[in-house]
C-alpha positions in Angstrom: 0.0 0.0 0.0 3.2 2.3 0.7 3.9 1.7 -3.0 0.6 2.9 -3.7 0.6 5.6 -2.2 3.7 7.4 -3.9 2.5 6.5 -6.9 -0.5 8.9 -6.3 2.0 11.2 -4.5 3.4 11.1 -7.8 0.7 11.6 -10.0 -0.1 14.5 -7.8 3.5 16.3 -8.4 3.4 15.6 -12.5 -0.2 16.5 -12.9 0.3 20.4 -11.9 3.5 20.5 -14.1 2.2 18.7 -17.1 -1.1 20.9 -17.4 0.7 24.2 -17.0 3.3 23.2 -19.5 0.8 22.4 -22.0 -1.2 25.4 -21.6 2.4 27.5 -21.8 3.5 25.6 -24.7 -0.3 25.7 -27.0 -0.6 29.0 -26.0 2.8 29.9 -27.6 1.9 28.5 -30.8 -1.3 30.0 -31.3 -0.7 33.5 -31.7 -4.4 33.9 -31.6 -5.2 32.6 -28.5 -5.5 35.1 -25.5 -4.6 33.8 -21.4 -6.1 37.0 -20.1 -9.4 36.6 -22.6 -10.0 33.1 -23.3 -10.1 30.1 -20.7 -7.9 26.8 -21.4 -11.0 25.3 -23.1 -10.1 27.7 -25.9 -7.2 26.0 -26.7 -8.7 22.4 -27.1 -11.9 23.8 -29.3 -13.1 21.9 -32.4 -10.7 23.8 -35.4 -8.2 24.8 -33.2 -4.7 24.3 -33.6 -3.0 21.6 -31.3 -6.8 21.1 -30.2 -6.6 17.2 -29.9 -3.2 17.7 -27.9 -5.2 19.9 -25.2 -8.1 17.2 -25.1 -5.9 14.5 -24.2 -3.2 15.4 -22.5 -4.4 19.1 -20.7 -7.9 17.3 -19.6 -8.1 13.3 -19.9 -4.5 12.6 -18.6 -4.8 15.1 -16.3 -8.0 13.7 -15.0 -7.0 10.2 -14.9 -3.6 11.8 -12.8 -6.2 13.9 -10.3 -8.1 10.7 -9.7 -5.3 8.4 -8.5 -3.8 11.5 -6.4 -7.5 11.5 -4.9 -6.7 7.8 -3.4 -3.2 8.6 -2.4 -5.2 11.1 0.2 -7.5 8.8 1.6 -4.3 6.4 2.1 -2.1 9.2 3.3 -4.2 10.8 6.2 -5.3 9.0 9.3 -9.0 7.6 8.3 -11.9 9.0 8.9 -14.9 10.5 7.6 -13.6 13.5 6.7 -11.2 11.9 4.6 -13.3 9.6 2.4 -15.7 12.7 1.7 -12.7 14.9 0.4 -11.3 11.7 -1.9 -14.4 11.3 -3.2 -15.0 15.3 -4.4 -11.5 15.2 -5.3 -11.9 12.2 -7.5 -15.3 13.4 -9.2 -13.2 16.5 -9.7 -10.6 14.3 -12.3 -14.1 12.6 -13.6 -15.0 16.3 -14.5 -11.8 16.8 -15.8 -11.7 13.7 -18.3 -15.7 14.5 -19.5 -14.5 18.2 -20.3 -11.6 16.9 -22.6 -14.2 14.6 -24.4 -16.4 17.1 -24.8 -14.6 20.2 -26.5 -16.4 23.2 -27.1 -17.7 23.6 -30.7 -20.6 25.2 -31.7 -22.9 27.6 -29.5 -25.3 25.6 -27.7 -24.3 22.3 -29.2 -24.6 19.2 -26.5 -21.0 19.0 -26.7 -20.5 22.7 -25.7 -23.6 22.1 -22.4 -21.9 19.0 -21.4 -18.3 20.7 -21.5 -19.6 23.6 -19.6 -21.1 21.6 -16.5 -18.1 19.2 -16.4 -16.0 22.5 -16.1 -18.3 24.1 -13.3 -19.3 20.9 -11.4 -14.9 19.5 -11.9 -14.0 23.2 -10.1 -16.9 23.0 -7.4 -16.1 19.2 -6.4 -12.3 19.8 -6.3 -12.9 23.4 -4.2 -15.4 21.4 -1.7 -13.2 18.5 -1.5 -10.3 20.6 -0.6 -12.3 22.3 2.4 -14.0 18.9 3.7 -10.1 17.6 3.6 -9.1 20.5 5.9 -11.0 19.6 8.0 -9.0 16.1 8.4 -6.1 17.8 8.2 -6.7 19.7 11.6 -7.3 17.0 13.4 -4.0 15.3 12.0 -0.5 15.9 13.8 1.3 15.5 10.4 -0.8 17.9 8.3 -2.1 20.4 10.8 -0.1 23.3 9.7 -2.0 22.9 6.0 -5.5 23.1 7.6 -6.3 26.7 7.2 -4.5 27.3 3.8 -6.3 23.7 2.4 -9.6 26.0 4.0 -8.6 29.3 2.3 -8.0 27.4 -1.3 -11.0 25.8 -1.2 -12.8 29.3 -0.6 -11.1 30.7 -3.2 -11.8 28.0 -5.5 -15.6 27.9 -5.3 -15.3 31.8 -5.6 -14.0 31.7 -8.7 -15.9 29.2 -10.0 -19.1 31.5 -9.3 -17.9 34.6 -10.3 -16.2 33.5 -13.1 -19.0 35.1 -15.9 -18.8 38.5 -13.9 -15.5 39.6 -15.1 -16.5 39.9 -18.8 -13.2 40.1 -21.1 -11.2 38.9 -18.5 -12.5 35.7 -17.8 -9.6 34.0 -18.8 -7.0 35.9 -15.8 -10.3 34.9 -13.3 -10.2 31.7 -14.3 -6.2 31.0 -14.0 -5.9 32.3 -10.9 -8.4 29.7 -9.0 -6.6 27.0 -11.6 -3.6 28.3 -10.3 -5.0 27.4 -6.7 -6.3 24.2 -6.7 -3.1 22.8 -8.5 -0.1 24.5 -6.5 -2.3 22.9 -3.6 -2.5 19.4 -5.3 1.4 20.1 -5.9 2.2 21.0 -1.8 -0.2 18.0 -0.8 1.3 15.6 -3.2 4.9 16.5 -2.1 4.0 16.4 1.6 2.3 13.0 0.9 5.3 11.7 -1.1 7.4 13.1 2.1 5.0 10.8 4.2 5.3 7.9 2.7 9.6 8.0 2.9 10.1 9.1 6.4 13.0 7.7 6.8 14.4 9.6 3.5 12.4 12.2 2.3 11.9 13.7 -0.9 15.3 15.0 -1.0 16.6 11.2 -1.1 14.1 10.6 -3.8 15.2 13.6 -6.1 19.1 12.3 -6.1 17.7 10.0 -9.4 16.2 13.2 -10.9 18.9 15.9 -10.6 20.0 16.2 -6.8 23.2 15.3 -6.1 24.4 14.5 -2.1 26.9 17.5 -0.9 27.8 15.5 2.7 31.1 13.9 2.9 29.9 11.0 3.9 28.8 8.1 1.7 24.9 7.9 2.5 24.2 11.0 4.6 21.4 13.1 3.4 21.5 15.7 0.9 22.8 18.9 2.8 19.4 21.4 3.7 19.4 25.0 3.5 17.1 26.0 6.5 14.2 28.2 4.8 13.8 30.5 8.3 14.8 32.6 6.5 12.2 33.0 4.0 9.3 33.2 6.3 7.6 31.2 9.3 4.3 30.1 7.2 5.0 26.4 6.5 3.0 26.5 3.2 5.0 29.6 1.8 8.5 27.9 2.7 6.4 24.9 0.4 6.1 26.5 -2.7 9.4 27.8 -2.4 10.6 24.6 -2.1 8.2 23.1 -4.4 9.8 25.7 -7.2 13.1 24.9 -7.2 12.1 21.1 -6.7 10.0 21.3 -9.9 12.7 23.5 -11.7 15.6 21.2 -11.1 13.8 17.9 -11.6 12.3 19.2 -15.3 15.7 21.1 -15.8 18.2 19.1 -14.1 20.0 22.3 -12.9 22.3 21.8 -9.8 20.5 23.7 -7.4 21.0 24.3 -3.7 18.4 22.0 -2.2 16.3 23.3 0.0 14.4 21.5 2.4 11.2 23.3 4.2 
């Protein structure tokens, strides 16, 4: 079940990455297409461009990915009820994901375009009210404590977004990536910290020697030297995004970094 349970952690840390790339890298090659306009549906919309890349990889991988990340939570917090609520919202939120890359937008008021449109609301609202039923768990948890009322604050702003998403006219598009931006760099943290979790005894900076970390200690299998990170705040989820930065950077980038461990 330990193995398991990286693997989700796993899934969790690519899923962020991968989506974000892909939106980067469409984006970039259609000069036509607008972040601060146009939502990511834009960019997998029947006729466009790269459209059947967006489909698959921006919505059904990344659904499929969200889904198994939702088990790694019910595995990697103490059990409860709290827990099996929040994996549940969190899976329907991959399910969403998945039915909005099958069903691109196309023409106005097509069934494709209705369906797409729901599975886009109803993916944002599950994953926001997951996130906030799992905070609850998380309070109650010695391990994940300290995430409780930033898990609680995400999911707030999620469900925000989601339904005030029409009221910002042209720039739907910036509304939109902002609470995208927020439930992912929280599936990022909660997937590293689970990942952490499940290798107490080496830690994800053990695990990211085969991706790009190299061991500064002398001594042949010390852990990788740590930089405290006091010195970038006492809020442990802003020392996690830094941390989750430079992770990401070096592992996709293989730069020598100094590792820094929250």
């Amino acid at each position: 079940m330990n193995k398991f349970k990286k693997f989700s952690a796993w899934c969790g840390i690519i899923a962020p990455v991968l989506l974000f790339l892909t939106i980067i890298i469409l984006g970039f090659l259609n000069p036509d297409y607008s972040h601060i306009i146009e939502g990511i549906s834009g960019l997998g919309a029947v006729g466009e461009p790269n459209a059947i890349v967006m489909n698959f990889i921006g919505f059904f991988i990344i659904g499929i990915l969200i889904m198994f990340f939702s088990f790694g939570i019910q595995e990697g917090i103490n059990q409860g009820k709290e827990s099996k609520t929040g994996m549940v919202f969190l899976f329907l939120c991959g399910v969403f994901w998945v039915l909005i890359g099958l069903f691109p937008i196309g023409a106005v008021n097509s069934f494709s375009e209705r369906v797409h449109g729901l599975a886009a609301f109803f993916s944002f609202l599950s994953g926001g009210i997951g996130i906030m039923i799992i905070s609850r768990k998380f309070k109650k948890d010695a391990y994940w404590k300290k995430y409780s009322l930033y898990s609680l604050l995400s999911g707030l702003i999620i469900i925000t977004g989601v339904l005030f998403l029409g009221r910002l006219g042209i720039y739907g598009g910036l509304n939109q990536r902002i609470f995208l931006a927020v439930l992912f760099l929280w599936i990022e943290l909660t997937a590293i910290n689970l990942l952490k979790k499940a290798n107490p005894n080496r830690g994800l900076c053990k695990l990211a020697e085969g991706v790009g970390f190299e061991p500064t200690s002398p001594k042949k299998g010390t852990a990788l030297q740590a930089v405290p990170l006091s010195r970038f705040g006492t809020l442990p989820f802003f020392k996690e995004i830094i941390f989750s930065v430079l992770a990401i950077y070096n592992i996709l980038f293989r730069n020598r970094l100094p590792f820094f461990q929250p």
